[in-house]
DOTORGU-824302 format. One line per 2 residues: for each residue x, y, z of C-alpha. Coordinates in Angstrom, 2 decimals, m for minus. Layout:
residues N
X,Y,Z ~ ...;
end
This chain:
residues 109
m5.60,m12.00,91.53 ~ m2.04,m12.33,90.28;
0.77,m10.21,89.74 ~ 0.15,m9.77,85.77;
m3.59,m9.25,86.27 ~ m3.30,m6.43,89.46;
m0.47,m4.50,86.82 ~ m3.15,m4.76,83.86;
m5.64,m3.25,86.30 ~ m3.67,m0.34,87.99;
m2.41,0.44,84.03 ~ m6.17,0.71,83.29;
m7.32,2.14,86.67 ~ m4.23,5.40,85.65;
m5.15,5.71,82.68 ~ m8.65,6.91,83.49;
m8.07,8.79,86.32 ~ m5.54,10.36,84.09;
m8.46,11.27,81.68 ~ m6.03,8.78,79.08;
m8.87,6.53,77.35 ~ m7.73,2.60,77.45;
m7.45,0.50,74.58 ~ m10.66,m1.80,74.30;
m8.45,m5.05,75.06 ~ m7.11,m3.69,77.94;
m10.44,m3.47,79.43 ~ m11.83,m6.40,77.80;
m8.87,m8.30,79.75 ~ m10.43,m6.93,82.73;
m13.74,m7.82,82.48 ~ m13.77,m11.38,84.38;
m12.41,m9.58,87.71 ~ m15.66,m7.68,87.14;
m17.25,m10.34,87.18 ~ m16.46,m12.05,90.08;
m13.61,m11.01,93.16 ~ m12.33,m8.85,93.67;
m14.44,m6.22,91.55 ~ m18.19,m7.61,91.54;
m20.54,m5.26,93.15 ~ m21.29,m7.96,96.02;
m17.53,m8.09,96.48 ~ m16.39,m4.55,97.11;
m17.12,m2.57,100.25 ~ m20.18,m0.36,101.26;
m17.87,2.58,101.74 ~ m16.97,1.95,97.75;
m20.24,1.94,96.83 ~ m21.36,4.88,98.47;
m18.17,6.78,97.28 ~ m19.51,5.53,93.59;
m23.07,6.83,94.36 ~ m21.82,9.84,95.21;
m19.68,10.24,92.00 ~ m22.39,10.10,90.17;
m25.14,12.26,91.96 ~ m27.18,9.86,93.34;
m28.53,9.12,96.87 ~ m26.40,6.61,99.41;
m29.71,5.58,101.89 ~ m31.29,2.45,100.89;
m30.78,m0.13,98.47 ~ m27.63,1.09,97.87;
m25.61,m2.09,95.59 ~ m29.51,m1.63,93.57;
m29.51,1.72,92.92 ~ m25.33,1.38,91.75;
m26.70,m1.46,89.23 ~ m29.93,0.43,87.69;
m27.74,3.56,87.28 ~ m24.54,1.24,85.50;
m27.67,m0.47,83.36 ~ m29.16,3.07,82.87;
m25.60,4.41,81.44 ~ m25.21,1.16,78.92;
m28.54,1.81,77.75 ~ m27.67,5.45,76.79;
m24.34,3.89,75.12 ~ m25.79,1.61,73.54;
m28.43,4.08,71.97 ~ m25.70,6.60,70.91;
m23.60,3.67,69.36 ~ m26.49,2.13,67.31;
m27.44,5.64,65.85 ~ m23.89,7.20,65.53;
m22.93,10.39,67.67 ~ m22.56,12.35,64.16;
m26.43,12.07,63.99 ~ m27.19,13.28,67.41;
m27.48,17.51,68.30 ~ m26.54,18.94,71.67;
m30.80,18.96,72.17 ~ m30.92,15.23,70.81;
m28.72,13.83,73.12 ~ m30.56,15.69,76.11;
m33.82,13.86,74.82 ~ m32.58,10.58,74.77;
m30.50,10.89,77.61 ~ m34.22,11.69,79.08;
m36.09,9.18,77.37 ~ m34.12,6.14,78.25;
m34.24,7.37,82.05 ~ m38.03,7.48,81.69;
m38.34,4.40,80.07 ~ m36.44,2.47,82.77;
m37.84,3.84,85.32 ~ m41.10,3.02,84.53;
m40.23,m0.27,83.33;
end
C-alpha cells in the first residue's frame, strides 16, 4: 500500500474512532484493500480478530476468522433490511424483531 492510499485509510480509520461518519467515497476508495492485503480477513492477525470478536460480544475459541465473517454477513443483512424498508417505518419494537429475525434466519440457514 502506498503513501496516498495508507493517508486515505488513517483519515477514514479517525474519523470513526472519532464517532465522525465518512463520506461514502472515502470508504468506497477503501474497499479493494478490503479485499485483498493488507485488510482481508485471511490477511490480518489472530490477535485482530479476536480483539474484533470481542468488540462485538462474541466468543474467541474456535473458528474464529468464521464466526468474524457470519457476524459481518449477519450485520449487512440487518442493513440491508433497514435500507430497503426505510428507518422512518421501523419502531424501537420493530427494529428489535428484525434485528431477531434475520439472526434466526441465518442461523438456521
Amino acid at each position: 500500500m502506498d503513501e496516498e492510499d495508507q493517508d486515505k485509510c488513517r483519515t477514514v480509520f479517525h474519523k470513526l474512532g472519532s464517532g465522525v461518519h465518512p463520506t461514502v467515497e472515502e470508504i468506497v476508495a477503501l474497499i479493494p484493500h478490503f479485499q485483498e492485503k493488507p485488510f482481508h480477513i485471511r490477511q490480518i492477525r489472530a490477535k485482530h480478530v479476536n480483539a474484533l470478536l470481542r468488540l462485538h460480544g462474541r466468543s474467541v475459541w474456535l473458528w474464529r476468522r468464521q464466526r468474524l465473517k457470519d457476524h459481518a454477513r449477519i450485520l449487512h443483512c440487518m442493513d440491508a433490511a433497514i435500507s430497503k424498508e426505510g428507518l422512518d417505518s421501523f419502531t424501537l419494537d420493530n427494529l428489535r424483531a428484525v434485528s431477531t429475525l434475520i439472526v434466526l434466519s441465518f442461523v438456521i440457514q
